[in-house]
N, CA, C and O atoms as a GROMACS GRO file, in nm:
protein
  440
    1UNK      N    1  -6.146   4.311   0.558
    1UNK     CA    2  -6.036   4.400   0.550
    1UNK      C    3  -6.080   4.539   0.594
    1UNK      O    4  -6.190   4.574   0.551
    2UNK      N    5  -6.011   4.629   0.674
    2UNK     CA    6  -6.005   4.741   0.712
    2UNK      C    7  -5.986   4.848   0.629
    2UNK      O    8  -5.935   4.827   0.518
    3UNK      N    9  -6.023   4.977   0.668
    3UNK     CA   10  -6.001   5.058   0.570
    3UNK      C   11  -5.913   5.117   0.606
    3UNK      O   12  -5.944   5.131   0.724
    4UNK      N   13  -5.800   5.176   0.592
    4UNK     CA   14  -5.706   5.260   0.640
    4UNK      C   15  -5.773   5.413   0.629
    4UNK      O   16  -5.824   5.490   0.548
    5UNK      N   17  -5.737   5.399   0.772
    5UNK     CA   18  -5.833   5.554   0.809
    5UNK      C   19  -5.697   5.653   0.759
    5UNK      O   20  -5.710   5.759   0.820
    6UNK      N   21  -5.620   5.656   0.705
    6UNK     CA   22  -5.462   5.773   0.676
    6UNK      C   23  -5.508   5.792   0.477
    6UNK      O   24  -5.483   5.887   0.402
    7UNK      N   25  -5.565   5.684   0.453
    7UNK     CA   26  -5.584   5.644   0.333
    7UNK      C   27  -5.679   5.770   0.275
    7UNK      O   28  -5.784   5.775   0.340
    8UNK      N   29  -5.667   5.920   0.123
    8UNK     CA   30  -5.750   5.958   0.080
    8UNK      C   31  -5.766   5.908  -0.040
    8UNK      O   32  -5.676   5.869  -0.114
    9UNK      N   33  -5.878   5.910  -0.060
    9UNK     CA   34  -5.905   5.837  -0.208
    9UNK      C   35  -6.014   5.941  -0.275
    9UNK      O   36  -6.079   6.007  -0.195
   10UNK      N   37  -6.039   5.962  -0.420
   10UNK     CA   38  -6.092   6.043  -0.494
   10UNK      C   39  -6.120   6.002  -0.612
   10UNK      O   40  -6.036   6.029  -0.697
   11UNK      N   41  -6.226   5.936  -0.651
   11UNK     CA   42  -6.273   5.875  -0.786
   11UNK      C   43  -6.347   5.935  -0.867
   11UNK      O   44  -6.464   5.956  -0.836
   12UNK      N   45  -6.288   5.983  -1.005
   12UNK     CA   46  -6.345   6.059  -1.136
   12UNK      C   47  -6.360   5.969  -1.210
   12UNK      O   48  -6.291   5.868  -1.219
   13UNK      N   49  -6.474   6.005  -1.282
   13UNK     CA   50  -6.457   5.971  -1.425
   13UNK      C   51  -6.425   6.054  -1.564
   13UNK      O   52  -6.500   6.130  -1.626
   14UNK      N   53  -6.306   6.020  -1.590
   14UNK     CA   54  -6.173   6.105  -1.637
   14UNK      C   55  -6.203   6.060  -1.811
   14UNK      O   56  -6.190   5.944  -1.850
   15UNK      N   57  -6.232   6.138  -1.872
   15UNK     CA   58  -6.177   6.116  -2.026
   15UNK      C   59  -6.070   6.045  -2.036
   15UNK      O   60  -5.998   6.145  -2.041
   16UNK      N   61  -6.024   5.992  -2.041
   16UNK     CA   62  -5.872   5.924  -2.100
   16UNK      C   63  -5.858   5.920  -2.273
   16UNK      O   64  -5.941   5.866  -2.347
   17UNK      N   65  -5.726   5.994  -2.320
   17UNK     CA   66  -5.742   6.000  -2.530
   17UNK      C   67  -5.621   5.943  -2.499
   17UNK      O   68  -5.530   5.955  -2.417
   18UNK      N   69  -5.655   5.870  -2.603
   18UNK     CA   70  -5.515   5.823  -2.682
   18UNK      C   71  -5.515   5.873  -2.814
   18UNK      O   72  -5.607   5.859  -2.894
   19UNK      N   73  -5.367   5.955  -2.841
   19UNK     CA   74  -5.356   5.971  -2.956
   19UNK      C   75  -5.241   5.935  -3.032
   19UNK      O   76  -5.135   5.911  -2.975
   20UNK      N   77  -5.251   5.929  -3.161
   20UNK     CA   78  -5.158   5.867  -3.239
   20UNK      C   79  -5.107   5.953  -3.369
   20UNK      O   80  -5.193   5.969  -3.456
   21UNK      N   81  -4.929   6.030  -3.403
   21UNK     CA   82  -4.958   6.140  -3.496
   21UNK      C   83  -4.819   6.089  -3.508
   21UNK      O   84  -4.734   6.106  -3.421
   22UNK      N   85  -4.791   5.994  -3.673
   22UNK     CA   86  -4.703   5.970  -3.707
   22UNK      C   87  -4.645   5.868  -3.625
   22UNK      O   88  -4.720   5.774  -3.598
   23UNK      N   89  -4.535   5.867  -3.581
   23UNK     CA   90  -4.503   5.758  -3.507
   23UNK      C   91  -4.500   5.811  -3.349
   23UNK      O   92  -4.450   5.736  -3.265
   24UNK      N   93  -4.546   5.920  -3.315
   24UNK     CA   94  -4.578   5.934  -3.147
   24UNK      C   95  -4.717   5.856  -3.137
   24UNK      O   96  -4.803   5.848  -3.225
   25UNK      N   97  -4.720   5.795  -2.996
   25UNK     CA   98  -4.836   5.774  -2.953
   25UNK      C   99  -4.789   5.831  -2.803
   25UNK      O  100  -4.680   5.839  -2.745
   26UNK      N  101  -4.943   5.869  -2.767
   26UNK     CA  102  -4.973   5.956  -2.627
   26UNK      C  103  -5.092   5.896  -2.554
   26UNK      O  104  -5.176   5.829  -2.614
   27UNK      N  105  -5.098   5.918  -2.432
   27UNK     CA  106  -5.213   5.888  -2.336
   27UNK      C  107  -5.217   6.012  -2.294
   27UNK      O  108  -5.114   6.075  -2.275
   28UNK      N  109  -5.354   6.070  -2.273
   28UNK     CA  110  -5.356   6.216  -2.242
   28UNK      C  111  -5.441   6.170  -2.097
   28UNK      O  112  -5.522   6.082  -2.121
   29UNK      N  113  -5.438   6.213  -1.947
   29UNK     CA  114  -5.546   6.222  -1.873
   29UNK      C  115  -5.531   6.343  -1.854
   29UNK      O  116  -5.429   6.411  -1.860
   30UNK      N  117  -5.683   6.383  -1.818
   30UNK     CA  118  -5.700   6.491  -1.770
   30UNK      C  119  -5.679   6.546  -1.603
   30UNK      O  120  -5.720   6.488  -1.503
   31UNK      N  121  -5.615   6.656  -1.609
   31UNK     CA  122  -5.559   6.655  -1.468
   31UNK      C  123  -5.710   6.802  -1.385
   31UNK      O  124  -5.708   6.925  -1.379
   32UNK      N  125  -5.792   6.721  -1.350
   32UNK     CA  126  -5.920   6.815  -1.349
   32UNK      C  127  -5.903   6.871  -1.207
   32UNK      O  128  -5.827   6.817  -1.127
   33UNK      N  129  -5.986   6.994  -1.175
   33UNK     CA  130  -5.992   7.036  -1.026
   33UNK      C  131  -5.996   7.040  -0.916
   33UNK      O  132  -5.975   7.113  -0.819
   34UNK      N  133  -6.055   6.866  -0.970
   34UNK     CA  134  -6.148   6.764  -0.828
   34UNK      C  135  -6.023   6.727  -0.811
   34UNK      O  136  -6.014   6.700  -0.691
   35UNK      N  137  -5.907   6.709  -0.868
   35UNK     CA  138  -5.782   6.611  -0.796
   35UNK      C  139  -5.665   6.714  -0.757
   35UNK      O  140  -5.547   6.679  -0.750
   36UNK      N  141  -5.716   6.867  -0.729
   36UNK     CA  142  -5.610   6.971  -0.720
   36UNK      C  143  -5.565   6.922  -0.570
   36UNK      O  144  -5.451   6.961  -0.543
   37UNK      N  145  -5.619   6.854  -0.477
   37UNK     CA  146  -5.548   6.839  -0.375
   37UNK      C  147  -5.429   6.739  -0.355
   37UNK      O  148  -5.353   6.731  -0.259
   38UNK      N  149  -5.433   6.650  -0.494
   38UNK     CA  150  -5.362   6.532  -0.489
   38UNK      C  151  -5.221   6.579  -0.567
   38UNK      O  152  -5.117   6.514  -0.556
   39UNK      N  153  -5.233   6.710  -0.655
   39UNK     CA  154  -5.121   6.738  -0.790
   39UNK      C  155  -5.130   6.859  -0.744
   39UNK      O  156  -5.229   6.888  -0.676
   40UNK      N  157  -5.044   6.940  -0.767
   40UNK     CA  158  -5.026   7.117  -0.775
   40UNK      C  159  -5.051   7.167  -0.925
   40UNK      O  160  -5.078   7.285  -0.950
   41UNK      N  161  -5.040   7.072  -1.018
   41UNK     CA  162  -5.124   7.126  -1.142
   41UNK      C  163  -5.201   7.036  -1.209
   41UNK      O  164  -5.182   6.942  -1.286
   42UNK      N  165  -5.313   7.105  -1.145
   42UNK     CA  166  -5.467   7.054  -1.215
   42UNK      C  167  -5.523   7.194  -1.211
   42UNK      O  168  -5.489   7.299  -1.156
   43UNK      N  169  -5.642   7.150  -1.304
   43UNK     CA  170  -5.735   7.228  -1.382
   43UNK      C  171  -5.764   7.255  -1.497
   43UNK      O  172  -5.760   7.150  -1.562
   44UNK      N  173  -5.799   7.365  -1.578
   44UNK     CA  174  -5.845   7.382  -1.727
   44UNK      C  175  -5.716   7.355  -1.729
   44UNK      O  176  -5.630   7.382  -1.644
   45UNK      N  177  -5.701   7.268  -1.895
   45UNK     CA  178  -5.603   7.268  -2.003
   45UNK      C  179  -5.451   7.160  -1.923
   45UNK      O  180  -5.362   7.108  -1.990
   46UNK      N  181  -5.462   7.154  -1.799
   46UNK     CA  182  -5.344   7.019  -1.773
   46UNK      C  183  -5.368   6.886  -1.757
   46UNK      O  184  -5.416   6.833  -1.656
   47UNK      N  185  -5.330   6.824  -1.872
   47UNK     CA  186  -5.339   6.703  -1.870
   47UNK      C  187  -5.175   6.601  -1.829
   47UNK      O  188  -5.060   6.638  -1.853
   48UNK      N  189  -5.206   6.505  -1.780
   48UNK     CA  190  -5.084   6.419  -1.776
   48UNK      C  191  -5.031   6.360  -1.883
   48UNK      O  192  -5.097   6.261  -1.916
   49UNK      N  193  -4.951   6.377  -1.942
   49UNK     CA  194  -4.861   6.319  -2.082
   49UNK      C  195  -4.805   6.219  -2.066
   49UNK      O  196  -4.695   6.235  -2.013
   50UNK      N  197  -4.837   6.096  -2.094
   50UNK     CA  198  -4.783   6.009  -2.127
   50UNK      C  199  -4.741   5.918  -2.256
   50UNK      O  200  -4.811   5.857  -2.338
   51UNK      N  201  -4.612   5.931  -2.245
   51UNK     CA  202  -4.524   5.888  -2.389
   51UNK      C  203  -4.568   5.713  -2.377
   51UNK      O  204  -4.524   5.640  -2.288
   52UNK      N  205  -4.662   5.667  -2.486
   52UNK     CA  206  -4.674   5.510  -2.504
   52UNK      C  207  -4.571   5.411  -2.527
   52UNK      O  208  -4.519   5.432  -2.637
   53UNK      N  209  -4.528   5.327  -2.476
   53UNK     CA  210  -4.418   5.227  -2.504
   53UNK      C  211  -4.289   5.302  -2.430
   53UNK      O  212  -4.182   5.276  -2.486
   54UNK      N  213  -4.284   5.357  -2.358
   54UNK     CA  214  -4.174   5.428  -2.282
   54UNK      C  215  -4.141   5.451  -2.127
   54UNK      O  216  -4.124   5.551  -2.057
   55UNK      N  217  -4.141   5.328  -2.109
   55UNK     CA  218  -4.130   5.319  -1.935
   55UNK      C  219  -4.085   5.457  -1.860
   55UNK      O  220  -3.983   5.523  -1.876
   56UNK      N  221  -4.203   5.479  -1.767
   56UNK     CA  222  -4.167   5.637  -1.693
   56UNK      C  223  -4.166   5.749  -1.744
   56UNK      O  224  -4.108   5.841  -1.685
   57UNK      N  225  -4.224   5.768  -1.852
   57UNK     CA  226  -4.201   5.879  -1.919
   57UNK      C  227  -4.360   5.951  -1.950
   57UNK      O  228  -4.435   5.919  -2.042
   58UNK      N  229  -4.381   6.044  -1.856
   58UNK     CA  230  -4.485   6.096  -1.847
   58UNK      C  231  -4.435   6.222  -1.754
   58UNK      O  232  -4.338   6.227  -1.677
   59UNK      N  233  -4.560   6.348  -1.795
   59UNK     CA  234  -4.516   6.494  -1.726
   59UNK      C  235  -4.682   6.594  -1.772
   59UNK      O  236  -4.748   6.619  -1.874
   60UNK      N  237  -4.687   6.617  -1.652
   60UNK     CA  238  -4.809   6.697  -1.665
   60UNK      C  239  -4.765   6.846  -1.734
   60UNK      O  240  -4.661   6.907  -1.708
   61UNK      N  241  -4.865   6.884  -1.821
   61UNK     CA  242  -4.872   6.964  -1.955
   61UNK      C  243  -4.977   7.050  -1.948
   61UNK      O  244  -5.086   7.004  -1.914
   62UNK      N  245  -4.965   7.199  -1.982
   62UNK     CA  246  -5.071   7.260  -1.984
   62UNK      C  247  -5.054   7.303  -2.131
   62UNK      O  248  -4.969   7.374  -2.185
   63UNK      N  249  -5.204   7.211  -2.201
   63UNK     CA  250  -5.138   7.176  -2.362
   63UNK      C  251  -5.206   7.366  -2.407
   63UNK      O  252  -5.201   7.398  -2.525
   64UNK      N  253  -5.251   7.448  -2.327
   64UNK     CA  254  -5.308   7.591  -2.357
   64UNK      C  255  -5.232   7.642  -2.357
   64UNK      O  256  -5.254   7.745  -2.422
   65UNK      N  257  -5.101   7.637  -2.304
   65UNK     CA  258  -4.972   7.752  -2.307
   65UNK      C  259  -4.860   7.710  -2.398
   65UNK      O  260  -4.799   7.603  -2.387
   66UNK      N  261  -4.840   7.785  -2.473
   66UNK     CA  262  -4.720   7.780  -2.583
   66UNK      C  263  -4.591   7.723  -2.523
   66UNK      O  264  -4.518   7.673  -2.609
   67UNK      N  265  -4.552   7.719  -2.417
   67UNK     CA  266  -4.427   7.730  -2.376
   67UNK      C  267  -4.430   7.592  -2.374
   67UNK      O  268  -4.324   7.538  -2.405
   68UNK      N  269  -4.553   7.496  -2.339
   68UNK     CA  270  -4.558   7.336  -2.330
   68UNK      C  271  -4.510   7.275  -2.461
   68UNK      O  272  -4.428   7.184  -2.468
   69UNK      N  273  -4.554   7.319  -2.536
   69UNK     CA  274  -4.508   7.252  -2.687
   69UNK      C  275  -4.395   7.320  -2.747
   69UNK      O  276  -4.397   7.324  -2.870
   70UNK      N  277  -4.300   7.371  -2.689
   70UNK     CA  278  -4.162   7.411  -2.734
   70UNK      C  279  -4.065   7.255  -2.705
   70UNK      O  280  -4.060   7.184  -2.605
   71UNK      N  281  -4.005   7.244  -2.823
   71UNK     CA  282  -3.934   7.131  -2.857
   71UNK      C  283  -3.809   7.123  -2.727
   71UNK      O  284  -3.784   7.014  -2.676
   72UNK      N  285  -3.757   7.211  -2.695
   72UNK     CA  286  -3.651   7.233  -2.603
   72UNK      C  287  -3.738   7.211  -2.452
   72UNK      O  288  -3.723   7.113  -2.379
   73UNK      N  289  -3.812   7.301  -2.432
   73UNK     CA  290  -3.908   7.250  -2.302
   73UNK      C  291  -3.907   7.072  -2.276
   73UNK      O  292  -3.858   7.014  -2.179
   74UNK      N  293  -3.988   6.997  -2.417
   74UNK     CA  294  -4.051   6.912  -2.414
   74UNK      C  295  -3.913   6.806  -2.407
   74UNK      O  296  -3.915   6.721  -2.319
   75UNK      N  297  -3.799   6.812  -2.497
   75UNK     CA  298  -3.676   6.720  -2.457
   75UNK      C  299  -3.580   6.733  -2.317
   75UNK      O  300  -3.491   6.654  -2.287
   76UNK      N  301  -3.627   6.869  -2.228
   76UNK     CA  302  -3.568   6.834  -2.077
   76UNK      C  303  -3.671   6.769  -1.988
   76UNK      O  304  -3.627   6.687  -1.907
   77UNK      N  305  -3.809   6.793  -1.990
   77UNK     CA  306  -3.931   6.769  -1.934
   77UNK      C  307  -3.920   6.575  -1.950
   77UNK      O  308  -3.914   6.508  -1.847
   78UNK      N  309  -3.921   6.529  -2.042
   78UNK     CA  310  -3.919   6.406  -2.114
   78UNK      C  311  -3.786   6.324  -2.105
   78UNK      O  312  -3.780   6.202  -2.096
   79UNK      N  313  -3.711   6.387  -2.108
   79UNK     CA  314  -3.560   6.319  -2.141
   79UNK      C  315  -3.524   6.322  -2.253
   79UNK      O  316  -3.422   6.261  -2.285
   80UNK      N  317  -3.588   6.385  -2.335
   80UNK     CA  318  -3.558   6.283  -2.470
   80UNK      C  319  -3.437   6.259  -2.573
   80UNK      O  320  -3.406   6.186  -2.668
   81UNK      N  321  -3.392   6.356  -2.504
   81UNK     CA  322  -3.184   6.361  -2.549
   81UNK      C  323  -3.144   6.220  -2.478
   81UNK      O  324  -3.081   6.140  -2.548
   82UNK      N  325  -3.172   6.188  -2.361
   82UNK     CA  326  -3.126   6.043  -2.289
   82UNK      C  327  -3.161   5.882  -2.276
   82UNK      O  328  -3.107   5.792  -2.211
   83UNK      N  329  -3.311   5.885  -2.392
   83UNK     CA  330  -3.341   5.788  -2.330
   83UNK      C  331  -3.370   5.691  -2.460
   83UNK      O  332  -3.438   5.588  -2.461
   84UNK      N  333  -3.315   5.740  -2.549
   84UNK     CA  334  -3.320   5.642  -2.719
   84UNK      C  335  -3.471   5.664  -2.754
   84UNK      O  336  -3.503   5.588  -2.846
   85UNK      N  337  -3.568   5.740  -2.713
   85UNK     CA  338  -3.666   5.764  -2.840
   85UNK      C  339  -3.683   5.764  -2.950
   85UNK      O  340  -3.613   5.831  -3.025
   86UNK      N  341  -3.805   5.671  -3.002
   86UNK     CA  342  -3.783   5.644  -3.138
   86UNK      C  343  -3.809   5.783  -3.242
   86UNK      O  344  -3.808   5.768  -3.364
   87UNK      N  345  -3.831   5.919  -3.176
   87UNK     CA  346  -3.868   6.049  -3.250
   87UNK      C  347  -3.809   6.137  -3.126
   87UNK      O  348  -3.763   6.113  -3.015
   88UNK      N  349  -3.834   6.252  -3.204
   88UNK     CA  350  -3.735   6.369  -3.170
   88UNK      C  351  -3.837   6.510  -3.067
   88UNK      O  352  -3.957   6.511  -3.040
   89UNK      N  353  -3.760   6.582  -3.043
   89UNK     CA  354  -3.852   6.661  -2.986
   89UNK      C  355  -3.970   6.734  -3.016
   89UNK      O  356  -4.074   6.752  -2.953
   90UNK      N  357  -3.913   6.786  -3.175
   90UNK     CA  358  -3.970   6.845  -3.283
   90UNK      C  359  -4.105   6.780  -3.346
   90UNK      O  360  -4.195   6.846  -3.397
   91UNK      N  361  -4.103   6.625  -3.331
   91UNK     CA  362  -4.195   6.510  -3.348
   91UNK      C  363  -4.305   6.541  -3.301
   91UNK      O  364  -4.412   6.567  -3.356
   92UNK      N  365  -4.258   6.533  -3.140
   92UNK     CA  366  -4.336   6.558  -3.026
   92UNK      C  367  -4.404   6.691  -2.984
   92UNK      O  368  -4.509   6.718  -2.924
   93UNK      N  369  -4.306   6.763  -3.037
   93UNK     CA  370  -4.408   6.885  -2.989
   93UNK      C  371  -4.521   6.916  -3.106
   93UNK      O  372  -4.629   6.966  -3.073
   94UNK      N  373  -4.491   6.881  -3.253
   94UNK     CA  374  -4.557   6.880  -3.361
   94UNK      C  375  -4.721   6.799  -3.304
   94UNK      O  376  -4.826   6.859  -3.284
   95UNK      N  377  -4.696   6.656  -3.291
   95UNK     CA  378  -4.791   6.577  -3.203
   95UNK      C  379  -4.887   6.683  -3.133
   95UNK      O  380  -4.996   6.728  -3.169
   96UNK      N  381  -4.820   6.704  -3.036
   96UNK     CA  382  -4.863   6.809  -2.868
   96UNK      C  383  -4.985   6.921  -2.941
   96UNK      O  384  -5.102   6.945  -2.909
   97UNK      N  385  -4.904   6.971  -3.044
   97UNK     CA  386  -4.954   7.123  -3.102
   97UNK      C  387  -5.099   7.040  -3.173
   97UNK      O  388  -5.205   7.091  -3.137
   98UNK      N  389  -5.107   6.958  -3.238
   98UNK     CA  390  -5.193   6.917  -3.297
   98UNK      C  391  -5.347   6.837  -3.230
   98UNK      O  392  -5.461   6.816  -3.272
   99UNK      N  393  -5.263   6.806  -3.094
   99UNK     CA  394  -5.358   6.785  -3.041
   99UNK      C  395  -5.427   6.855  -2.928
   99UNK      O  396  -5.528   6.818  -2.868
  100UNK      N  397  -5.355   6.960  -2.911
  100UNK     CA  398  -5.401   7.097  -2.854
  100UNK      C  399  -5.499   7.167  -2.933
  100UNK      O  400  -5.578   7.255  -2.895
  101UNK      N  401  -5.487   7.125  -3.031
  101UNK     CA  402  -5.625   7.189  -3.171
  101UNK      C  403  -5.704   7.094  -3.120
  101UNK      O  404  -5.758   7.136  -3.017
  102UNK      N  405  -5.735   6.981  -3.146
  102UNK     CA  406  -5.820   6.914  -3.138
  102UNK      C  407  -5.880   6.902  -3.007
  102UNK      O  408  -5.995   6.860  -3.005
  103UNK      N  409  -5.819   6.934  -2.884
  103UNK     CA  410  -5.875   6.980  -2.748
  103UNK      C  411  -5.972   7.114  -2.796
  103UNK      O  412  -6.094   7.093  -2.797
  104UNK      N  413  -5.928   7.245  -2.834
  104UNK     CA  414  -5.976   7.335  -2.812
  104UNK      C  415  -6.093   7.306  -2.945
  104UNK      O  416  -6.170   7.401  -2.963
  105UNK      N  417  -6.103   7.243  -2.992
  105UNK     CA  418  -6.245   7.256  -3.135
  105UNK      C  419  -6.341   7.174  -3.058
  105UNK      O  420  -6.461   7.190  -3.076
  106UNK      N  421  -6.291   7.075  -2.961
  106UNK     CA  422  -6.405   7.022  -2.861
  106UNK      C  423  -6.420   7.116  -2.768
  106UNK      O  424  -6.521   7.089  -2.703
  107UNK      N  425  -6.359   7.233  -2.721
  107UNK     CA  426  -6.437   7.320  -2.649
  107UNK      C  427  -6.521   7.443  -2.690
  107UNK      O  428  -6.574   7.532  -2.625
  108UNK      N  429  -6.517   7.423  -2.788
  108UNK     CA  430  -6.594   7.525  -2.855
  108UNK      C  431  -6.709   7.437  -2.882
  108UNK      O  432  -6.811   7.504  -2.866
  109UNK      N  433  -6.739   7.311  -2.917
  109UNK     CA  434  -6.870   7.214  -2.911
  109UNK      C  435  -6.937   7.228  -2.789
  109UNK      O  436  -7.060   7.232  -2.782
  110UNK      N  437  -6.840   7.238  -2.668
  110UNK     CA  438  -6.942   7.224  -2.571
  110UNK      C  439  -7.085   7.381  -2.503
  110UNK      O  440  -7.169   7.355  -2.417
   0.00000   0.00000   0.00000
């Protein structure tokens, strides 16, 4: 098989978290520098959000800025007025905020 010469490809090895806070669960990847040519937001602090058990429902997040974890942000970003979620925005951004702590106490380890 050929390689498609049109084809770019870019392989990290990406932290991937899953987290779990009450009844949200999340897939966090990290949206790092090395893939700024592939996304318009990568770098420190944006990760890709993905809502678990929720077909399509994912949105890159910069979990360092306040404005990401505003409940109103997070239910137009998400849908979550439209799409029968089993929790609310307020849920979710509660989730978001909590695990934005737990990002930044691992950067202070490193």
């Amino acid at each position: 098989m050929d390689v498609d010469p049109g084809l770019s490809k870019d392989i990290q090895h990406l932290g991937v978290r899953f987290y779990r806070r009450g009844s949200v669960d999340l897939m966090l990847v990290p949206l790092m520098e090395e893939t700024a040519s592939y996304t318009m937001l990568a770098g420190d602090g944006y990760y890709l959000v993905t809502l678990l058990g929720q077909p399509g429902a994912a949105y890159p997040l910069n979990l360092r800025s306040a404005v990401s974890l505003d409940p109103e942000y997070l239910a137009e970003k998400f849908r979550l007025d439209r799409r029968g979620f089993g929790y609310t925005p307020e849920e979710l951004s509660d989730a978001l905020g909590a695990i934005a702590h737990d990002l930044a106490l691992e950067e202070r380890m490193d």
